[in-house]
C-alpha positions as CSV (number, residue, x, y, z in Angstrom):
1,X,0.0,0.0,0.0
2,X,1.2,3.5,-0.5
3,X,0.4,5.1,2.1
4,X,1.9,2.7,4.7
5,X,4.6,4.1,6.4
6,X,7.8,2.1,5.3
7,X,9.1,1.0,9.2
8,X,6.4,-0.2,11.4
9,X,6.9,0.5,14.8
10,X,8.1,-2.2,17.7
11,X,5.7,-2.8,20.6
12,X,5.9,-4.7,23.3
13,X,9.6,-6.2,22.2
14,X,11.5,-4.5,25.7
15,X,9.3,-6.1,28.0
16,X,9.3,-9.2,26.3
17,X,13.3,-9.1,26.0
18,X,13.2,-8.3,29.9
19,X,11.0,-10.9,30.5
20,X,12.7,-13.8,28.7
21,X,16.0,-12.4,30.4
22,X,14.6,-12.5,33.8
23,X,13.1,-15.7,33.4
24,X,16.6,-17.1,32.3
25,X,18.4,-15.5,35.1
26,X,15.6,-16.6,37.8
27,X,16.3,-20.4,36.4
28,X,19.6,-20.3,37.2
29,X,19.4,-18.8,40.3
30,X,17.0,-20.9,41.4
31,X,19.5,-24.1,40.3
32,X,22.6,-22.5,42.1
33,X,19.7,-22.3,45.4
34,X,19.0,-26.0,45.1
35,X,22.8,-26.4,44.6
36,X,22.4,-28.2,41.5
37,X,24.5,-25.9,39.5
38,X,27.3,-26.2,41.3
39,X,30.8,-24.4,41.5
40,X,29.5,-20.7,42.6
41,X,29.5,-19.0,45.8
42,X,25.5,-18.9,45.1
43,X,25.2,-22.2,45.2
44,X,23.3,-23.9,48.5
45,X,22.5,-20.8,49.2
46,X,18.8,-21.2,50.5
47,X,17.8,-17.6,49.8
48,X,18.7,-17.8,45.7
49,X,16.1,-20.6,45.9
50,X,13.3,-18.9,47.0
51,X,14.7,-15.4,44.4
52,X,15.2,-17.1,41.7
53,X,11.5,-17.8,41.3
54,X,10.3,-14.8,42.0
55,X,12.0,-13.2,39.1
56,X,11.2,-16.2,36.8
57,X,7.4,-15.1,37.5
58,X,7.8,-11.6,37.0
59,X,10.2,-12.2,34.1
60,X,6.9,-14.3,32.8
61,X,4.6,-11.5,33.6
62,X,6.6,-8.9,31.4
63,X,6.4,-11.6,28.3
64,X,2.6,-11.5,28.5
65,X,2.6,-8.0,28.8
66,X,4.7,-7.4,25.9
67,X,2.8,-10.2,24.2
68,X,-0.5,-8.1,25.1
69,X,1.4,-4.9,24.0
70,X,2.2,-6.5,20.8
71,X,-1.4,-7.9,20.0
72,X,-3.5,-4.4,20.8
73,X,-1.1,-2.7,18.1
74,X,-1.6,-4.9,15.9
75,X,-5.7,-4.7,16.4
76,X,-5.3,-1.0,16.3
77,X,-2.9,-1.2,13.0
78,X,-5.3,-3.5,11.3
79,X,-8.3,-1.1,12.3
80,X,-6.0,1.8,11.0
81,X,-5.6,-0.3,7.4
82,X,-9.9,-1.5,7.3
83,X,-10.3,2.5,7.5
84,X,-7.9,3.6,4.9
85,X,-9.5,1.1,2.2
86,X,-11.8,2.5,-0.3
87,X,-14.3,-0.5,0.5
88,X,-13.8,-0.7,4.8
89,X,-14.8,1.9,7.0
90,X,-18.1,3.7,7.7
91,X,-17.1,7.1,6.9
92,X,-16.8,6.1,3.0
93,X,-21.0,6.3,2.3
């Protein structure tokens, strides 16, 4: 279409990014707790076990957030493009 702009814009991708990070980190953590990753001054450390979840759930919470980010522009680009036809839209009568 022409009158697309040429770069869509990103939403949602930071959170997401955030989120998968945190949930890697929180893994591993979490291991290092349980001292089954070994060889750290973390590990069998009782306190990483109980951290390291914690940011694996909020690290999930920001991927469905960004997810959710993600999906409403795409609703609200797809609107945007339904309007801009010559057939879609109510204001063409």
């Amino acid at each position: 279409m022409v009158n697309q702009p040429a770069l869509k814009k990103l939403h949602g991708w930071l959170p997401m990014a955030l989120g998968v990070l945190a949930v890697v980190v929180g893994a591993l953590w979490t291991l290092q707790g349980l001292d089954i990753v070994t060889d750290s001054r973390m590990s069998g450390t009782g306190i990483w076990a109980v951290i390291g979840p914690v940011v694996a759930i909020a690290g999930l919470i920001l991927i469905i957030l960004g997810e959710r980010s993600r999906a409403r522009a795409k609703r609200a680009e797809a609107l945007a493009v339904i309007h801009q036809s010559p057939l879609g839209g109510a204001g063409n009568k």
